[in-house]
N, C-alpha and C positions, 0 to 999 in steps of 0.2 A: 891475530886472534887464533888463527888456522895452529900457527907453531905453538902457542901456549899449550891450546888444547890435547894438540897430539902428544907434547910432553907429559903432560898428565895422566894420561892413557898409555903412554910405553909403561910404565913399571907395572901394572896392572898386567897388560897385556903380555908380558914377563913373567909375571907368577904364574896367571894364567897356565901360558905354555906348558909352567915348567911341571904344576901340577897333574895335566893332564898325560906329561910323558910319563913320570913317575907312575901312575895310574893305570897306563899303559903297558911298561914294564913288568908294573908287581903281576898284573894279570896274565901275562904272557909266561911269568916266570914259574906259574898254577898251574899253567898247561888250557887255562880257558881260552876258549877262541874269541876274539872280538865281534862283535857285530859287523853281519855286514853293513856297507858303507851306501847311504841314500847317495843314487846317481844326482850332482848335481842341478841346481836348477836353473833353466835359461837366463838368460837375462832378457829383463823383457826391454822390449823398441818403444820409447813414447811415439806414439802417433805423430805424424806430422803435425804442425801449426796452420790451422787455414791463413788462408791466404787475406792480406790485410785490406781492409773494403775503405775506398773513399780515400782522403790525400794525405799524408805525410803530417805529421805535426809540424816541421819545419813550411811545407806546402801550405801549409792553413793557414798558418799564421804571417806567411810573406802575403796572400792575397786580401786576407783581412788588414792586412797593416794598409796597403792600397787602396783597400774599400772603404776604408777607414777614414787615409785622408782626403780623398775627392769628397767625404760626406762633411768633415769636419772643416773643411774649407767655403762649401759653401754654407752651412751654419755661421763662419764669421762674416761671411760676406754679407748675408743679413742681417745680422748685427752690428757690423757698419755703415749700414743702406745701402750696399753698391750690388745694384739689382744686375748687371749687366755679368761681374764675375759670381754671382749668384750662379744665374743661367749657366755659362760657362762647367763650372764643377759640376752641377749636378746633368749636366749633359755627357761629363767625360763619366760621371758614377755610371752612367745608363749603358756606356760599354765595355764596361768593363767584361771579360770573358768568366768562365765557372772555374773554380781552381781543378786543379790535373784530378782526374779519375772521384768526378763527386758524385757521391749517391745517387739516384734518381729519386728518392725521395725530399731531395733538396730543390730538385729543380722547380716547381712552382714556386717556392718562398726566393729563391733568386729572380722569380719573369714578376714574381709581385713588388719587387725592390724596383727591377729595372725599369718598370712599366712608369711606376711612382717619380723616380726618376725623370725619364724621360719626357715626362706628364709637366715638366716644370714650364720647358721650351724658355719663350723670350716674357714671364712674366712683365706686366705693366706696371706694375705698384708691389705697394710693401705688403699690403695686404692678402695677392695675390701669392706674393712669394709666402708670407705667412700660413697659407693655405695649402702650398706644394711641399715646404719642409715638414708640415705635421703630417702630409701623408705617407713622406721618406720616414718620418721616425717611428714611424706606425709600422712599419714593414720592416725595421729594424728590431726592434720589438718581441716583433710576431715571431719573428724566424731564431733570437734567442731563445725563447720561451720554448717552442716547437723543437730545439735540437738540447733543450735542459743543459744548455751552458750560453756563456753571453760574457760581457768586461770584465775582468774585476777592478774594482776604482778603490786606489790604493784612499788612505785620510790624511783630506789636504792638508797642509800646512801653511799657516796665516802668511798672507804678503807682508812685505816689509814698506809700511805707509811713509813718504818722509813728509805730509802736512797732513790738515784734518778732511781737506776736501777730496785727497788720494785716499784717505784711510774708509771715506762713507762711500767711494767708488768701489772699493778691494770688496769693502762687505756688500754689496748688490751684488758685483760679480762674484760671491763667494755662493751665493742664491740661486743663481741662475746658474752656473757649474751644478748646483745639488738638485737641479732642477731636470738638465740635462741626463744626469745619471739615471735620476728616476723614471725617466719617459726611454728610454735605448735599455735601461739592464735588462729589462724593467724591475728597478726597486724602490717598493714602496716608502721605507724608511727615509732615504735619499727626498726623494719626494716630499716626504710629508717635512723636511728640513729644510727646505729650500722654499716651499709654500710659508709655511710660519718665518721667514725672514725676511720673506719677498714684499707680506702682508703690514710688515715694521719697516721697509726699508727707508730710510732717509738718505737718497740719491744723492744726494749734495750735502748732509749732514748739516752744521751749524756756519758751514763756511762763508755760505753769500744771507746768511741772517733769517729774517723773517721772509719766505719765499710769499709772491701772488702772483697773480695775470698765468703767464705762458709756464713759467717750472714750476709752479705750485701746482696747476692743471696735468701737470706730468707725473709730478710724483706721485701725485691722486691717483689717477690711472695705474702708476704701477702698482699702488699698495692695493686697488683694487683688484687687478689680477690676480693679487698673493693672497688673498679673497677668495675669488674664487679657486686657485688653486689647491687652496684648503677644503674645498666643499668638493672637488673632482674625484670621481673613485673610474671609473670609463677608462681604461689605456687612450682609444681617441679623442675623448677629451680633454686630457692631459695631454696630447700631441698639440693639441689644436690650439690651449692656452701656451704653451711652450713657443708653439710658431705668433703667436699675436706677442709675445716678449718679446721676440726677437727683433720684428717688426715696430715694437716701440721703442726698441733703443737705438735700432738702424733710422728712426727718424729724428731722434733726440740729435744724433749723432751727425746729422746732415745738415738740420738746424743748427746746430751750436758751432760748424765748419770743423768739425773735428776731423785731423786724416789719419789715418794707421799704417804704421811702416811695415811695408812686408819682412815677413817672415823670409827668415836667411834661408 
């Protein structure tokens, strides 16, 4: 672009010249005297760049990516009821250290994370963990919100179901993913899409027929929650039903003997 432009401007800048010597000449050849010639002017120095406050965007984003997964590990972990690696992540989230050169205006919104964190210790029940992760994603939240940035969460794209009773699992978990978004970005929209399909969901679809007794009482429960998560406007509110999902599927999930392969 640079060589177009300058080509454009040589012949310009060529007549230019050549006018001005001519111009130059004829007056000279009058015997008038040219003007004197304005003394050049400085060139001016920009000002240094102050100096960059807080850590590297590559810096950020390595200690977020870390903070990231001890948070989003034990999120699964309660959602597969295993209360014991529950504890675990959200003990390694509690020390995690501040990334290199962080504000000090960041520093409460990280001892409120860690604290949260920390605060999980050796829960007893699901319930309990229910109550420690909504106060993790409470502080995850917060400290979005307070630094006017936070995830962006790209739009998903449907799983690939291969029966009917994988396909009414993908749409729960497609819920509860829009669910999660909404309580961490914190974004409402997110939210409010996750609530409205939470409050329809049919957990097990048409597959095991007309449901009663022990999964019909389940999925009641959850279309309940998707209820009240309809009715939740409270950031911790919305932590709090977020962490009793979790907790209802980490027991669904214990009942039913279901195990989950780790993660490679």
């Amino acid at each position: 672009m640079h060589r177009a432009f300058d080509s454009l401007l040589s012949p310009f800048i060529v007549v230019t010249l050549a006018v001005v010597a001519m111009s130059s000449a004829m007056g000279c050849s009058e015997g008038s005297t040219p003007p004197p010639s304005e003394p050049a002017a400085e060139s001016a120095t920009p000002p240094p760049a102050p100096p960059r406050e807080g850590p590297t965007e590559v810096q950020l984003v390595a200690w977020m990516e870390a903070h990231y997964s001890a948070t989003i590990l034990a999120h699964d972990a309660l959602q597969q009821g295993d209360l014991a690696a529950f504890s675990d992540q959200l003990a390694e989230a509690s020390t995690l250290a501040p990334p290199p050169a962080m504000p000090e205006p960041w520093a409460p919104l990280l001892a409120r994370f860690k604290s949260a964190a920390g605060g999980a210790g050796d829960v007893a029940s699901l319930d309990d963990a229910a109550g420690a992760l909504a106060d993790v994603v409470v502080t995850c939240g917060q400290c979005h919100v307070a630094l006017g940035t936070g995830p962006v969460y790209p739009a998903p794209a449907p799983d690939d179901a291969i029966n009917e009773f994988q396909a009414a699992m993908f749409d729960h978990k497609w819920a509860t993913e829009r669910l999660w978004e909404g309580v961490t970005g914190p974004w409402d929209v997110a939210w409010e899409r996750g609530a409205a399909a939470l409050a329809e969901t049919r957990v097990f679809g048409d597959a095991l027929g007309e449901l009663e007794g022990d999964l019909l009482r389940r999925e009641q429960a959850l279309q309940a929650l998707g209820q009240e998560a309809q009715r939740a406007t409270d950031h911790g509110e919305k932590a709090a039903i977020y962490g009793r999902l979790l907790a209802t599927c980490g027991d669904c999930h214990r009942a039913a003997g279901i195990t989950f392969d780790a993660e490679p």
